[in-house]
C-alpha positions in Angstrom: 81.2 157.8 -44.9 80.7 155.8 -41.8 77.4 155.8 -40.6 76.3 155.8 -36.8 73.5 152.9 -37.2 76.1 150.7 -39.1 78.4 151.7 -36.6 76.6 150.6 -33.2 75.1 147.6 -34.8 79.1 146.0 -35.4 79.3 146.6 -32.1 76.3 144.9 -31.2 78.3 141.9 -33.1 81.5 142.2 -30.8 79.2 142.8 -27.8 77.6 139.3 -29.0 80.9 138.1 -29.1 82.1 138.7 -25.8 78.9 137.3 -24.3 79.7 133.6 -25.9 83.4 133.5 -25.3 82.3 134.8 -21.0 79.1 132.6 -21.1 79.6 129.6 -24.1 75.8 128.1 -22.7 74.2 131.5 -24.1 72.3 131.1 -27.0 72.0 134.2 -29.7 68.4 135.9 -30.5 68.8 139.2 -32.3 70.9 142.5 -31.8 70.2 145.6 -33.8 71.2 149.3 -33.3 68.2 151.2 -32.2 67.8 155.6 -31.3 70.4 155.6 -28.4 72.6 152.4 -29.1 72.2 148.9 -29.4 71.1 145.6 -27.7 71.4 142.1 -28.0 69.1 139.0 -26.5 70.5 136.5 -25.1 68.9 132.8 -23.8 70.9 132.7 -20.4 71.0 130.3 -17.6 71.2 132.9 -15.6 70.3 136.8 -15.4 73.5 139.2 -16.3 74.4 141.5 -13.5 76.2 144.6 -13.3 79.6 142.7 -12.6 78.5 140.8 -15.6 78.5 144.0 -18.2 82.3 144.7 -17.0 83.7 141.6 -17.7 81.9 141.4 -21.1 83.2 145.3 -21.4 86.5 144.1 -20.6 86.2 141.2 -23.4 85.0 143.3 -26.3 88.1 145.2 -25.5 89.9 142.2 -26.1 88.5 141.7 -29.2 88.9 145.2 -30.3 92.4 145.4 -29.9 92.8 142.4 -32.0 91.3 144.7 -35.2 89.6 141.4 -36.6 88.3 142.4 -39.9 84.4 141.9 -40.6 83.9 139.4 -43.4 80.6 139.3 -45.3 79.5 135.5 -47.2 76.1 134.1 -48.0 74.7 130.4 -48.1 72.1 128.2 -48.6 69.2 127.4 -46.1 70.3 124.6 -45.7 74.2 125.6 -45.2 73.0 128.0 -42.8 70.9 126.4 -40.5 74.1 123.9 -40.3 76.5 126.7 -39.4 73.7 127.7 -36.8 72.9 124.1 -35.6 73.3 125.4 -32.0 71.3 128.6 -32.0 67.7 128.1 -32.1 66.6 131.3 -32.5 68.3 131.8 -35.4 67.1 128.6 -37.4 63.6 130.1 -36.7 64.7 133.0 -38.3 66.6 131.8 -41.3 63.3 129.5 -41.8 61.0 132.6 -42.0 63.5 133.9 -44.5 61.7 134.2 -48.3 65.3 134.3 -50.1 67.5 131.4 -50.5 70.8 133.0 -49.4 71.4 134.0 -46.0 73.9 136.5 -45.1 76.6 136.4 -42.6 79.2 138.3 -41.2 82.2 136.8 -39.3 85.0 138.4 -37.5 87.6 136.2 -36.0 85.9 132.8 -34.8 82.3 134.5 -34.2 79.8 134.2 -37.1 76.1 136.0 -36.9 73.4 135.6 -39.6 72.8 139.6 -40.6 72.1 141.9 -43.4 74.5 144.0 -42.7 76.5 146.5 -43.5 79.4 146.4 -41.2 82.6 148.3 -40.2 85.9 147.2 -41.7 87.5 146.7 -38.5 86.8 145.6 -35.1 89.8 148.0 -34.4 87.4 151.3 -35.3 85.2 150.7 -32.5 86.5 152.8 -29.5 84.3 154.7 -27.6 81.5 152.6 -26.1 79.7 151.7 -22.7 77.1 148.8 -21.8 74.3 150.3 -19.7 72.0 148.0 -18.5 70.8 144.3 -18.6 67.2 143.3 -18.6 64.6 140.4 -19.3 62.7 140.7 -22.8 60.4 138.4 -24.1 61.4 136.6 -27.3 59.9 138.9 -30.6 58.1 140.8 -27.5 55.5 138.4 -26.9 54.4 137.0 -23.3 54.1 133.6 -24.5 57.3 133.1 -25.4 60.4 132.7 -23.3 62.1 135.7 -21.8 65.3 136.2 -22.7 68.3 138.7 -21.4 68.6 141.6 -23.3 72.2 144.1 -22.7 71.4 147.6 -23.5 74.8 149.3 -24.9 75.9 152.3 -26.6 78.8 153.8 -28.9 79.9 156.9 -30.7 82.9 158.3 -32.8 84.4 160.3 -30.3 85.1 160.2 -26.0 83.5 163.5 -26.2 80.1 162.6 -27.7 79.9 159.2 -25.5 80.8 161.6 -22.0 78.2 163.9 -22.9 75.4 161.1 -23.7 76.2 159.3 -20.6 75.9 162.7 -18.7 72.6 163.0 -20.2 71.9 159.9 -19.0 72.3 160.4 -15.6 69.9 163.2 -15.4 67.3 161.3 -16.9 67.8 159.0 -14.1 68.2 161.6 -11.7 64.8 163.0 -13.0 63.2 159.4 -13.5 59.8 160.0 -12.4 59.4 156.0 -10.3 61.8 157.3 -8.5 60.7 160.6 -7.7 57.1 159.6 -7.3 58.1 157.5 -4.1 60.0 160.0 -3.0 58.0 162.7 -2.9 54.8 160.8 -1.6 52.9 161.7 -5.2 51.8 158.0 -6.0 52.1 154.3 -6.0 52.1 151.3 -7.9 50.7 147.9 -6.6 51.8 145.7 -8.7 51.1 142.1 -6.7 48.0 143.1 -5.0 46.1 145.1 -7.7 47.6 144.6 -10.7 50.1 146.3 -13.0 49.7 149.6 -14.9 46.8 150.7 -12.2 48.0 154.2 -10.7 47.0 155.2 -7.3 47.7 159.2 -6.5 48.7 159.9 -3.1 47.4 163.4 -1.4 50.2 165.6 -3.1 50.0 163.8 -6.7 45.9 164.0 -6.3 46.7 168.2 -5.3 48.5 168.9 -8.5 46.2 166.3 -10.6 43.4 168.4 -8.9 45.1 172.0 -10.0 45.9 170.5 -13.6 42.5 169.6 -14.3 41.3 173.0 -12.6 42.9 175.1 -14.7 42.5 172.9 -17.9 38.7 173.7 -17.1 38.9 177.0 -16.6 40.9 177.5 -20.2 38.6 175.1 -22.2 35.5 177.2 -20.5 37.1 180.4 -22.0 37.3 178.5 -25.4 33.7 177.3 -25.6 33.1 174.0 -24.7 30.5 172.3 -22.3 31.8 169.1 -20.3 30.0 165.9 -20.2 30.4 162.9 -18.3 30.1 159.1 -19.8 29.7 155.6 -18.0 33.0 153.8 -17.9 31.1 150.4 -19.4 28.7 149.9 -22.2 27.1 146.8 -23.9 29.5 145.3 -26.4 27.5 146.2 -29.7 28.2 149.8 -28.4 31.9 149.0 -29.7 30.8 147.0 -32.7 28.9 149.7 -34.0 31.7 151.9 -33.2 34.7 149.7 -35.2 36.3 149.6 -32.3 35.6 145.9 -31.5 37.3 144.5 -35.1 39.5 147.1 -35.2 40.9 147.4 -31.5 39.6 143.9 -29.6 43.7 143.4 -28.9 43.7 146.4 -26.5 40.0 145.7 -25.2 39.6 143.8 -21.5 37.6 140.9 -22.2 33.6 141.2 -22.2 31.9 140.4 -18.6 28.4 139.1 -18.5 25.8 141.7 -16.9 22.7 139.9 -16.6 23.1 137.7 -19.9 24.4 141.0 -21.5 28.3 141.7 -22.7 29.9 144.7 -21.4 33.4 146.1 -21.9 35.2 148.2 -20.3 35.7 151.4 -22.1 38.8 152.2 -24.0 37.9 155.2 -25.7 35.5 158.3 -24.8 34.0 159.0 -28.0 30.8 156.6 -28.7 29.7 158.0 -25.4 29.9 161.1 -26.9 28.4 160.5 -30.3 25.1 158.9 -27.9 24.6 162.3 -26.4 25.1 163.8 -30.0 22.3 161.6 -31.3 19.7 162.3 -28.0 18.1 165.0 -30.0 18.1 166.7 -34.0 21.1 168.8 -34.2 20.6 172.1 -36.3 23.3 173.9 -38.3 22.6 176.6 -35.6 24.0 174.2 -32.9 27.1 173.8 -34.4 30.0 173.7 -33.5 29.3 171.7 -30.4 32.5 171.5 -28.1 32.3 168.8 -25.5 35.2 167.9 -23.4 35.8 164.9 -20.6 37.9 164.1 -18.2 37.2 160.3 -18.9 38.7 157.4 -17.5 39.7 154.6 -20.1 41.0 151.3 -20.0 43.5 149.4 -22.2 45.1 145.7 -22.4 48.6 146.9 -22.3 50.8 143.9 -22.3 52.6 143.6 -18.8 56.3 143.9 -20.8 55.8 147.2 -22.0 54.0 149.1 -18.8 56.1 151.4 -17.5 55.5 153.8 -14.6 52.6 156.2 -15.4 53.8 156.6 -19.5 52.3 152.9 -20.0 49.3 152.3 -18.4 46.2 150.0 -18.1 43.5 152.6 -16.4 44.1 156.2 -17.5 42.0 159.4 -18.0 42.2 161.4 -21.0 41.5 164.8 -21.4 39.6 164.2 -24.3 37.0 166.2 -26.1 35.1 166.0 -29.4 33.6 168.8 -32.2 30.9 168.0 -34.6 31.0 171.0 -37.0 30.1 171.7 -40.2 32.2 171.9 -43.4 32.7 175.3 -43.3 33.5 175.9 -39.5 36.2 173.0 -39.7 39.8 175.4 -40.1 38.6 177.5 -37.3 37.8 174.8 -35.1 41.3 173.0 -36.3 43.2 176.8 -35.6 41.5 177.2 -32.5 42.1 173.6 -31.1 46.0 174.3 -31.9 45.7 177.4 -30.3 44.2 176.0 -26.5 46.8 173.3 -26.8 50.1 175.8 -27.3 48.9 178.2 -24.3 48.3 175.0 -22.2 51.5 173.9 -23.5 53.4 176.8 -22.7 51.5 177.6 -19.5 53.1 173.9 -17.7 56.4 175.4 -19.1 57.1 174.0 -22.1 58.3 176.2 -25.6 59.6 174.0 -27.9 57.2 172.3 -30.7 57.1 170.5 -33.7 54.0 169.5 -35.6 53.7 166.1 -37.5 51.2 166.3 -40.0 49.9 162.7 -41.3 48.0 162.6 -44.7 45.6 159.9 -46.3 46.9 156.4 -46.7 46.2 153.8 -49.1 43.2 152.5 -47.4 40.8 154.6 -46.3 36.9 156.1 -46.1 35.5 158.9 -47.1 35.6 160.8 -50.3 38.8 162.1 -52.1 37.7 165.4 -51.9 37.2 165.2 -48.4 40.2 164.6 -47.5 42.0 167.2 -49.6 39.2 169.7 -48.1 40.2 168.4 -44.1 44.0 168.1 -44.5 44.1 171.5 -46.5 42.5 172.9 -43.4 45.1 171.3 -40.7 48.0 172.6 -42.9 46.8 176.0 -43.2 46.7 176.3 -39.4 49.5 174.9 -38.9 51.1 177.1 -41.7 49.5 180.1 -40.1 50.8 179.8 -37.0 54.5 179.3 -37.8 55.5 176.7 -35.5 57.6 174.2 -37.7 56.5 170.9 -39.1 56.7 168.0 -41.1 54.3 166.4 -43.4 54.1 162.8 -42.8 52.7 161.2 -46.5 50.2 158.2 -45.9 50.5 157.7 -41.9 47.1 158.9 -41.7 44.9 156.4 -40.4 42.0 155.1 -42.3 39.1 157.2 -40.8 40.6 160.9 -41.3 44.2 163.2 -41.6 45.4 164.4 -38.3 47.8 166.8 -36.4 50.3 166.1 -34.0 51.6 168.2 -31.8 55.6 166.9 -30.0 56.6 169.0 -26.9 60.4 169.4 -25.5 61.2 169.2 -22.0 64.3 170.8 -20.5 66.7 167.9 -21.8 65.3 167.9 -25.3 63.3 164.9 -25.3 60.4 164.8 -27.4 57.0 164.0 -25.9 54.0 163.4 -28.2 51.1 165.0 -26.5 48.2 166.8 -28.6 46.8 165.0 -31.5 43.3 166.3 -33.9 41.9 163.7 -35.6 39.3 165.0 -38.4 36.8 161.2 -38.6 34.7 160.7 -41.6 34.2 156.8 -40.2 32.5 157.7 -37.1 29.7 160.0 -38.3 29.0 157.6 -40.8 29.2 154.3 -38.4 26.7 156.0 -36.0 24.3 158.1 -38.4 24.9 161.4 -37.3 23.5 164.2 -39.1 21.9 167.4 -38.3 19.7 169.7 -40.0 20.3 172.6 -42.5 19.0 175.5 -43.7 17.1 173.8 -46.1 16.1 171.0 -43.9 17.8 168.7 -45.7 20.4 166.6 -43.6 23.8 166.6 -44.0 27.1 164.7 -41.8 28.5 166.6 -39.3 32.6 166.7 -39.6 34.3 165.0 -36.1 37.3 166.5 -34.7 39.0 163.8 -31.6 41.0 165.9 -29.9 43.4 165.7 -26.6 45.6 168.1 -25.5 47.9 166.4 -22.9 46.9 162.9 -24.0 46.7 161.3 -20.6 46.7 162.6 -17.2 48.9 160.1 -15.8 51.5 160.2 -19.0 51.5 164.3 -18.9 52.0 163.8 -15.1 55.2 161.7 -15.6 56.6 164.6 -18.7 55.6 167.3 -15.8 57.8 165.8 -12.9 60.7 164.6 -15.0 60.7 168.2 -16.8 61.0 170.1 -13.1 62.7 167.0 -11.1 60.2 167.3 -9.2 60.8 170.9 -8.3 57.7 172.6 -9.1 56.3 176.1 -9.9 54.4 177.1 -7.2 51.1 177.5 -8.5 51.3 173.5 -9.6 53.5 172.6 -6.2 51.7 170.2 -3.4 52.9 172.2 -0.9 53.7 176.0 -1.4 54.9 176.6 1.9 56.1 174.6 4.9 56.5 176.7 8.7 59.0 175.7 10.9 58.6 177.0 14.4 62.4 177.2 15.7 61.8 176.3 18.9 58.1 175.2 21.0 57.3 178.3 21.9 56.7 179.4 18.6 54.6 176.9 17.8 51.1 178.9 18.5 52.5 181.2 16.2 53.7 178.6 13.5 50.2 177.6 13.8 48.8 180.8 13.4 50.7 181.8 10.5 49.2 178.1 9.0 45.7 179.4 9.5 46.4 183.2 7.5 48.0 181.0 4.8 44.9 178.1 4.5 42.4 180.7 4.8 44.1 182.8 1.6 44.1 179.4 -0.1 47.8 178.5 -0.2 48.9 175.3 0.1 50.6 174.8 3.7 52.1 172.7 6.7 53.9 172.8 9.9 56.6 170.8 10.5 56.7 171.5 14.8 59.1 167.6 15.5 61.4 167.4 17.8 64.3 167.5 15.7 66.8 170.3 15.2 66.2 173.2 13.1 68.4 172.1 10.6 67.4 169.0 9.8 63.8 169.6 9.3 65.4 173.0 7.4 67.1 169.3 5.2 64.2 167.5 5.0 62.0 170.5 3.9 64.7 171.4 0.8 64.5 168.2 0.2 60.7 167.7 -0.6 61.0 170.8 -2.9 58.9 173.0 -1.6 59.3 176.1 -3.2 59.4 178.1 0.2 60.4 177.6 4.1 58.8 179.9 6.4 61.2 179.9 9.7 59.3 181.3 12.9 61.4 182.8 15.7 60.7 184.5 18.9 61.9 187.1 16.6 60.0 186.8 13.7 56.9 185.9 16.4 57.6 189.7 17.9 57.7 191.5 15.2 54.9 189.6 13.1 57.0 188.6 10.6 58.7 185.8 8.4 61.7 184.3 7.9 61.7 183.2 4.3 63.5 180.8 2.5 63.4 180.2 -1.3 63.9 177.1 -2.9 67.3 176.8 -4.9 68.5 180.3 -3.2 70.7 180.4 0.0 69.4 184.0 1.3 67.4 184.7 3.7 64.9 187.5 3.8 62.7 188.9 6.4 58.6 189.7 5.1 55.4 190.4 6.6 53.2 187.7 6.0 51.3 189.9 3.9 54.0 190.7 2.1 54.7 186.6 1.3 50.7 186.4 0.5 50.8 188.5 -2.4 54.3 187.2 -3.7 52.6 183.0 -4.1 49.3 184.8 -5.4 50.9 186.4 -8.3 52.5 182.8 -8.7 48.8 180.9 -8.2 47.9 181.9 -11.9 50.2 180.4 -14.5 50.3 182.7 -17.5 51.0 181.9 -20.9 
């Protein structure tokens, strides 16, 4: 049976095709199928545009219609570097190869170096759509050149490609860029700052502001203490830690502090582990549950930053548990626990769990292992959410848990992870004291629940559009006066509504009702108060929902109870 991998990568091939017999200068890099699709790089003279991707649609056509069959031969090295004397890229490629054959496959006069499999037929291929064009470095790296990479897509039926490209267009519609500038929530300054550096305007900084609030309030109810940590520390800090042999790649480079090297920090935990070690922990002090808020910083390539999912400064919403043995499945069920009602809280239902076990490398004893990954399953087990075991894709400190949440389209978002670390404790000498007195290593649970706030930020706005709930909305409320008399009133109404804490403005320009009634919708705020010489006589509202076209008339007492019952988000 046809498969859909084999499928899109052929026409990845007559794609590749189209782009020589349009653009005979372009030299071929690689093309494979990938989740959605397929692409293929291209060394251009020139970028492709949109009018570009027609005419190459309109080409593969062409060449689909003529039903070329897909012929597979091998050769030598040496026979195959002469049939691809003209395309660079591939030489390197076929030189890296350990094998002494290289494949090809050719369909009419076009012939690619590939693995294969391919489709009988050119002829079979006849639902597909190219979607986008964009630069990409050669094998992703910023010191080669950067090519042009087409992003296209196919599927057996007109049915299945209508519906993906529908999906498509509410991802864009919902792209959070986009709605970010629109909305006023943050900014980007690429040229004067630097990429992958966030700045959150005042109605991005409001919701950050009521995120972390209420993901203070919950992990107070749970039991942990917050701490705060420096966001720089003297090298050795991160050589002690691993982090410096294990992680440099992804480290900013040192700076000299008074003949001292200091790096930026990429991860929360040594901090944490110091304030562990200020004092002799007893087995009466454990579990200890600290939490931060903790800004980080990472060398993400400037290729793969993208929006607030990719970043270079971020804050986690980290926290770490030194327990003992026998406190680790409660501590591993309750961390699951916090992370679902936060989860469901923002509006999300839909999980899966990815369980990753020990790989071939790693520390710690056998036994420990068995004893920490025994106790992620059995709360995962126990609290019948569905999941997957992952064999080996642990890494080499400790097993962990993942927790993937859906938004409203279906896409899976990697969020919450639990790491049990037997490195760590050991790296650092952390013990504390038993019973006995004798000493004994405390077990170390890393644990985020959202990950990053900037990254849970982005899943938040795409989820809603934009659109809100009103306990997490910038604005809750906007008043507009319908004419300048009502204005004192407008402005009173602003006062009742600040002073119960709700989130308000007034919108008193000289335009016409409707247009700030237009402008208003379109900021999404979930409700328009209108203020007459009506509504001003008889104390009263005129209120507007979001997404609903009535009109209803409330006391503003009646409206202040209404967004308080929406101010606490409930699981």
């Amino acid at each position: 049976m046809l498969d859909l991998e084999t499928f899109r990568h052929s026409t990845s091939h007559i794609m590749a095709d189209a782009v020589k017999q349009l653009f005979p200068a372009s030299k071929l890099a690689i093309g494979p199928a990938i989740e959605d699709g397929f692409y293929y790089d291209f060394d251009t003279e020139k970028p492709f545009f949109q009018d570009d991707l027609i005419k190459i649609e309109q080409k593969m056509a062409e060449i689909i219609k003529e039903n070329l069959p897909f012929e597979r031969t091998e050769y030598s090295h040496q026979k195959a570097e002469d049939v691809m004397k003209d395309e660079p890229y591939k030489i390197e490629l076929i030189r890296e190869l350990p094998d002494d054959k290289v494949t090809f496959y050719k369909h009419g006069d076009f012939i690619d170096m590939c693995r294969g499999p391919h489709i009988e037929r050119t002829g079979l291929v006849k639902h597909y759509k190219l979607l986008s064009a964009t630069g990409a470095y050669w094998r992703g790296s910023e010191k080669n050149k950067m090519l042009q990479r087409i992003y296209g897509t196919a599927f057996f039926t007109k049915e299945e490609l209508d519906a993906f490209l529908a999906h498509r267009e509410e991802v864009k519609k919902r792209d959070h860029r986009i709605l970010g500038e629109d909305l006023d929530l943050f900014s980007i300054h690429q040229e004067e700052a630097g990429p992958g550096l966030i700045y959150w305007h005042p109605k991005g900084a409001t919701i950050r502001q009521l995120i972390e609030d209420f993901w203070k309030s919950e992990h107070r109810k749970s039991g942990y203490q917050f701490i705060y940590s420096p966001h720089i520390a003297k090298i050795n800090l991160w050589k002690t830690s691993g982090h410096w042999d294990f992680y440099k790649e992804y480290m900013f480079s040192p700076m000299d502090i008074e003949g001292q090297n200091y790096i930026l920090k990429p991860m929360n935990c040594p901090g944490h582990i110091l304030v562990y070690k200020t004092r002799v922990r007893s087995y009466r002090d454990l579990p200890l549950r600290w939490a931060e808020l903790g800004t980080v910083y990472r060398y993400e390539r400037s290729g793969v930053i993208q929006g607030l999912l990719r970043v270079r400064g971020f804050t986690q919403d980290d926290a770490h548990i030194f327990c003992r043995i026998d406190q680790l499945h409660k501590e591993i069920m309750d961390v699951i626990k916090l992370a679902i009602h936060i989860f469901r809280s923002f509006g999300f239902s839909d999980f899966k769990i990815r369980l990753s076990t020990r790989p071939a490398h790693y520390v710690g004893t056998i036994e420990r292992w068995d004893m920490a990954t025994d106790a992620l399953r059995q709360a995962v087990e126990s609290l019948n959410i569905p999941y997957e075991t992952a064999q080996g894709e642990a890494v080499f400190y400790g097993p962990k848990a993942d927790i993937d949440i859906r938004d409203c389209l279906g896409r899976a978002w990697q969020c919450f992870t639990v790491q049990v670390d037997f490195n760590l404790p050991e790296r650092f000498d952390l013990y504390y004291s038993a019973k006995d007195g004798t000493r004994h290593r405390p077990i170390m649970l890393h644990r985020a629940l959202m990950g990053s706030l900037e990254r849970f930020f982005a899943i938040l706005i795409e989820h809603y559009a934009g659109a809100f709930p009103s306990w997490l909305a910038p604005t809750q409320a906007i008043i507009l006066p319908v004419t300048p008399e009502q204005i004192e009133y407008a402005k009173k109404t602003y006062s009742e509504l600040l002073s119960k804490g709700i989130r308000a403005e007034i919108d008193s320009r000289d335009e016409r009702l409707s247009e700030r009634i237009k402008d208003a919708s379109l900021s999404k705020c979930p409700y328009i108060l209108v203020v007459g010489e009506k509504e001003e006589k008889e104390q009263t509202i005129a209120l507007r929902q979001r997404a609903k076209k009535d009109i209803t008339t409330i006391s503003l007492d009646d409206f202040i109870k209404l967004i308080k019952q929406e101010n606490n988000p409930k699981d």
